[in-house]
N, C-alpha and C positions, 0 to 999 in steps of 0.2 A: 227374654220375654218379660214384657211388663205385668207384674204383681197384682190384679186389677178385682176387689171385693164384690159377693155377690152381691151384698145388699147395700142400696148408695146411702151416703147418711144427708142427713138433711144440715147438720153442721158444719163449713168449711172447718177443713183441716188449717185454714190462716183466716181468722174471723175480720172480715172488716166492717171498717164504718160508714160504706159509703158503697153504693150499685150506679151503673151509668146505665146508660141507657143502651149502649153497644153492648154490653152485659143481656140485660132483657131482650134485646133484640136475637143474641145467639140461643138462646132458651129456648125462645119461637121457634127457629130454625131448625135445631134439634138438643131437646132437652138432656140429651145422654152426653153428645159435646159440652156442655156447660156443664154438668157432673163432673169430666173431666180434667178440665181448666179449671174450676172454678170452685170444685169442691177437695177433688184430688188431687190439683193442683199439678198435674200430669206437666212438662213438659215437650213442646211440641218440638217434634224429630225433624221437623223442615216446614218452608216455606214455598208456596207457589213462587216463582219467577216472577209474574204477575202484580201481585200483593209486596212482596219487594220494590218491585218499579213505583208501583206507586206510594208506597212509603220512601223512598229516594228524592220523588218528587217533591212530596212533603218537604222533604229534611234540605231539598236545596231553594224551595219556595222559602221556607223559615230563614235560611241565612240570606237570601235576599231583601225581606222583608225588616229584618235586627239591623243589616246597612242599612237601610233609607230611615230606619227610626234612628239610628245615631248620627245622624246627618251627614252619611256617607255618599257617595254618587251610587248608583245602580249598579253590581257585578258586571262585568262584560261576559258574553258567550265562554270562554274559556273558564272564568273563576265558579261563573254556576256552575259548569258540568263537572268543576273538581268537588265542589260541593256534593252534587251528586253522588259521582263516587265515593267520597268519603262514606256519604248516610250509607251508599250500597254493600261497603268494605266491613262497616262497623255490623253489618248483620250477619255476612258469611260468618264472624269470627265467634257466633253464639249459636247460630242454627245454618243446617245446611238450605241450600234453594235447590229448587227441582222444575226443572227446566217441564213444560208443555211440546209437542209435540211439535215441529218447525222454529225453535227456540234454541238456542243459545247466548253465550255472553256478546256474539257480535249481533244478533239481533237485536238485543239487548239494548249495544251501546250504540246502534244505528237510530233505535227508537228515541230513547234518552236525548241525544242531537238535536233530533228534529223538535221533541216536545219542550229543551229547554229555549229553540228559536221563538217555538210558537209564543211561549211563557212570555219568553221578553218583549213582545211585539203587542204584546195584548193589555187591554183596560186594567186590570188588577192586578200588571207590575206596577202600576201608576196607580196608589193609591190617593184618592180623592181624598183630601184634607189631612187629619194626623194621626198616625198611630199608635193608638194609645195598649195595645196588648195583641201579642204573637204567641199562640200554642197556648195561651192562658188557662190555667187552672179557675174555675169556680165550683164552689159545692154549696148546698143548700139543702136544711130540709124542706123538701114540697108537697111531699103527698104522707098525710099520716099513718101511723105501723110501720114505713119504711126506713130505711136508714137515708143520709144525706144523698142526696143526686148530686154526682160528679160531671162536670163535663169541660170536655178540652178544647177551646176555642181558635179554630185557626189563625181566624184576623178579627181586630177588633180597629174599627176607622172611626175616625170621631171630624165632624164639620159643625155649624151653627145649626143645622135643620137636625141631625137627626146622628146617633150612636149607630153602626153599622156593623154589624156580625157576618162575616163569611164564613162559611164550610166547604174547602177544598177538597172535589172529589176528581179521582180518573176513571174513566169509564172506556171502554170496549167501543162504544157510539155516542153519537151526539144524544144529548137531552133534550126533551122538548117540554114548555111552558109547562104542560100538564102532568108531567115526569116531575121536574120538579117541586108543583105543587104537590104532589101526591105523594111524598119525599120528604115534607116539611116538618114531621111532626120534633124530630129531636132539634133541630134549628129551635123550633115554639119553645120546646125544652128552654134551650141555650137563654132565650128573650127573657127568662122568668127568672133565670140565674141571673142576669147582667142588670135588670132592668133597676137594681140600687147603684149601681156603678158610678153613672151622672142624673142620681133624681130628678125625677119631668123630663128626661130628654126622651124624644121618640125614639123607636128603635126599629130599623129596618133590617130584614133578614135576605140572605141569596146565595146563593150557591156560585161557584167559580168550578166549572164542570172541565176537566183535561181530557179529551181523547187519546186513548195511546193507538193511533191509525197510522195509515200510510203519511196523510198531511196531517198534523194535530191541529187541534183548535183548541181554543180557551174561551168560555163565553159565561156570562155572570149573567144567573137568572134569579128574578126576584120571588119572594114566597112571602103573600098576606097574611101576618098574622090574624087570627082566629081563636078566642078563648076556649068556645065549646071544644072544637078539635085538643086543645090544653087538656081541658077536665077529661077529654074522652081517652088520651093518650095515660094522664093519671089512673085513669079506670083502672084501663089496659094493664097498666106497669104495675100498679097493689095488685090484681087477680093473677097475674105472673111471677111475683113476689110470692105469693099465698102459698104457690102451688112448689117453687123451689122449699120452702120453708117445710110444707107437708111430706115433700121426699118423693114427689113424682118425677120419676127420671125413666128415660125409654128411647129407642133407638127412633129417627125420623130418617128411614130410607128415602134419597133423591140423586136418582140420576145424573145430576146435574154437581149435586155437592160432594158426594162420599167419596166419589174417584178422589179427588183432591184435599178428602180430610185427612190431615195428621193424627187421626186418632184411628184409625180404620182396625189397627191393630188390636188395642183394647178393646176396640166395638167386638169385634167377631170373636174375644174371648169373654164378654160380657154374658152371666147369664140369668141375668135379671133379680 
């Protein structure tokens, strides 16, 4: 049984320098999760199947991505899906995966197939002009009282018009224009971190959405930046900030989440 205090401290147990925005974003979601990870530094006992696959994706998009910036031809079907598995191998060996209900490793590696066809076939294997940063690290201070904002940039394309930032996401279904506008705010993040990168250049932002379906798709949707939505999302982030720092931590039951949190454990021996 994990060891788990009644009273959460407001100090991580590994102090850092720096909050992301996927960080604030788990707080939201449930404040007692982020005590976990983030203060206790608990590690997590597994991983959805799910959340795997699409970290997989990730890890065989990036090694597709590293060839065409080294002025490699494009992986064929076979060296992406080894890629794949590698990213998928390199997880079992640190955390177990827990399979969802009509799941297994041959569903799995059915899906994987189909999604790295869809990949190759699609606009954002073929990135439009050059690339100039994959998986990129940037941090910054931006909002004051807080520590540096971290964030990890999937693709970074560069042409004469305009610096271009994608965020690879998979998703369960297709997204629609207003999905991902409504979705944009850590992208805006992203714009405010890059936007010294090439001084004066514009900066366009989109999403490269994966469905892991029957047929996958791949489709790149664009998001306006917006300054106010900026300041408003700063708001957000220092009054989220305030409230981890003041020691507010509490269970957020949902339906939808807790089945599947890694922490479920600790929670039900949690007593505030």
């Amino acid at each position: 049984m994990i060891a788990v205090s009644n009273q959460p401290r407001a100090a991580p147990v590994v102090q850092r320098d720096y909050v992301s925005f996927s960080a604030i974003s788990s707080y939201q979601q449930c404040p007692l999760r982020y005590y976990f990870r983030y203060i206790e530094g608990l590690e997590e006992p597994f991983v959805s199947a799910s959340l795997a696959l699409g970290g997989a994706v990730h890890g065989a998009a990036e090694y597709h991505f590293n060839q065409i910036m080294m002025g490699n031809s494009p992986p064929d079907h076979d060296t992406l899906l080894d890629a794949f598995w590698d990213d998928w191998k390199s997880r079992t060996e640190t955390v177990d995966i827990r399979f969802g209900k009509q799941e297994d490793i041959d569903t799995i590696a059915k899906t994987a197939d189909r999604i790295i066809a869809a990949f190759r076939e699609s606009d954002i294997a073929k990135p439009n002009g050059n690339i100039v940063g994959i998986e990129e690290e940037l941090r910054k201070e931006l909002i004051p009282g807080m520590p540096d904002i971290l964030g990890r940039i999937d693709l970074i394309t560069e042409t004469d018009e305009a610096l271009t930032i994608t965020d690879l996401k998979t998703a369960r279904t297709r997204w629609s224009a207003e999905q991902a506008e409504r979705s944009g705010e850590q992208l805006m993040l992203y714009a405010a971190l890059a936007k010294d990168l090439i001084p004066g250049k514009p900066i366009r932002l989109e999403f490269a959405v994966v469905t892991k379906t029957a047929k996958p798709t791949v489709e790149t949707l664009p998001v306006m930046f917006n300054q106010q939505r900026v300041e408003r999302t700063k708001t957000v982030m220092q009054r989220v900030w305030q409230s981890i720092q003041d020691g507010h931590f509490f269970p957020s039951p949902s339906p939808m989440s807790c089945p599947s949190c890694p922490f479920r454990g600790p929670c039900d021996a949690w007593q505030g």
